[in-house]
N, C-alpha and C positions, 0 to 999 in steps of 0.2 A: 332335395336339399336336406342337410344332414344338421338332425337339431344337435345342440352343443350341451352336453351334460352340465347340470350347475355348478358342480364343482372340480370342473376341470378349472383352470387359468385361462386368462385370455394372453393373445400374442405379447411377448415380452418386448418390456420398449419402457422411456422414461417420461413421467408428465411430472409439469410447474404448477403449481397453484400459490399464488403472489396475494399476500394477505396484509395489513396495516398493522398488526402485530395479534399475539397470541391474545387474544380476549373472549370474554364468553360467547361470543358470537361467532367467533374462529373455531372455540368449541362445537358450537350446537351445528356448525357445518359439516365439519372433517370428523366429529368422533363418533357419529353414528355409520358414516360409511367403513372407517379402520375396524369398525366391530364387526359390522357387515365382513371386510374383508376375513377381518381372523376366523371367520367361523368357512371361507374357504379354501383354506392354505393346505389342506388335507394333511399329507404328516411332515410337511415345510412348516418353517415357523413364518410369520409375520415380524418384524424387524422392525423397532421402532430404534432411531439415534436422535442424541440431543442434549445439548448441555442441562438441558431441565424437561423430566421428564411426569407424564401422567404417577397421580396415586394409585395404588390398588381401589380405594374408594372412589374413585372418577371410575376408572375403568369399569369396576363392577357395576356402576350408576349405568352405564351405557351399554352393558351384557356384552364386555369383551370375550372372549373364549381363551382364558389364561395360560391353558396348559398350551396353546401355539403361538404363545404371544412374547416377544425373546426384549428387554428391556435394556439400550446399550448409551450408558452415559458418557459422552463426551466434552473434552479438556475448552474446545471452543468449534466455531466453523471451518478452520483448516481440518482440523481430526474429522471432524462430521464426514466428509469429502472421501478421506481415507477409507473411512469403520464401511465407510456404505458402501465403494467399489469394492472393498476385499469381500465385505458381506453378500455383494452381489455375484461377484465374480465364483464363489463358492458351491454356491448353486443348491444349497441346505436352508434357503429362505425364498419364498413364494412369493414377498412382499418386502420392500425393504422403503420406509419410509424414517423421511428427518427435517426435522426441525431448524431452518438457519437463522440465529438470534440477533446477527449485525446487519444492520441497514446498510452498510458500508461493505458486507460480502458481494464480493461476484464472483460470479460462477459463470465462467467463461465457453467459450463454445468449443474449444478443444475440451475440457475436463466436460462437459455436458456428451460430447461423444463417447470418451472414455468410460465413463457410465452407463451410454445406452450400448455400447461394446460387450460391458458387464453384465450386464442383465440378459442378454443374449446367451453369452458365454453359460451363465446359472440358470436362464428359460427362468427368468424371472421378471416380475413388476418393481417398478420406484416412483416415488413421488415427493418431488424438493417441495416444501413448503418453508415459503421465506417474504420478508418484507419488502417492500420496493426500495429501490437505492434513493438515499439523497439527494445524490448529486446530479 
C-alpha cells in the first residue's frame, strides 16, 4: 500500500456542512480545520467567498497561512455560487470554501453537481458551509 504524502490533496469532490448560523462555536469548529487546510494547498491558494468575511486578527488568532489564503467578497449568495464554480473550475485554488448567509438559499442538486463537475475540472476541494432552510 502506498502511503499518501501530507501534502498532497485528497480526491477532488464537494462537502456540506449545515450550521445554525456563523457563531463562535461555528468558529472554533471550522477555523481550526481552514487553517489546517491553508497550510496544505502547496502553491494553490485556499479560497475563502462570502458576503462577510474573517479579520486578518481572527485568522492570525488561528495560524492561518496568509500568503495561500486568497479572501473573495461577495454581493450575496446568488455571487457566492458563481465566485466558487469559476474559482473552482480554474484550477489555481486547492481549496475553495463559502459562506451561505440566507436561511432561505438553496442550493439545488443540479448547481451542487455543477460544482462537483468544477472541482474535478480544477482537481480541487469545496466546502458549502450554510444554515438550514426554514421552510
Amino acid at each position: 500500500m502506498l502511503a499518501r504524502q501530507h501534502s498532497q490533496l485528497s480526491e477532488p469532490g464537494l462537502s456540506e456542512l449545515i450550521v445554525p448560523a456563523w457563531q463562535e462555536t461555528t468558529a472554533e469548529l471550522t477555523m481550526p480545520m481552514l487553517a489546517h487546510l491553508s497550510h496544505q494547498s502547496g502553491n494553490r491558494w485556499l479560497t475563502w467567498i462570502g458576503s462577510k468575511l474573517p479579520s486578518k486578527t481572527e485568522l492570525d488568532a488561528y495560524g492561518f497561512n496568509q500568503r495561500t489564503l486568497r479572501l473573495m467578497r461577495s454581493k450575496d449568495d446568488a455571487e457566492n455560487l458563481w465566485m466558487m464554480w469559476e474559482t473552482l473550475n480554474t484550477g489555481t485554488s486547492a481549496f475553495v470554501v463559502a459562506f451561505f448567509d440566507d436561511k432561505n438559499c438553496r442550493i439545488h442538486r443540479q448547481e451542487r453537481s455543477h460544482l462537483e463537475q468544477a472541482c474535478y475540472s480544477g482537481n480541487a476541494r469545496a466546502l458549502l458551509i450554510q444554515q438550514p432552510s426554514t421552510s
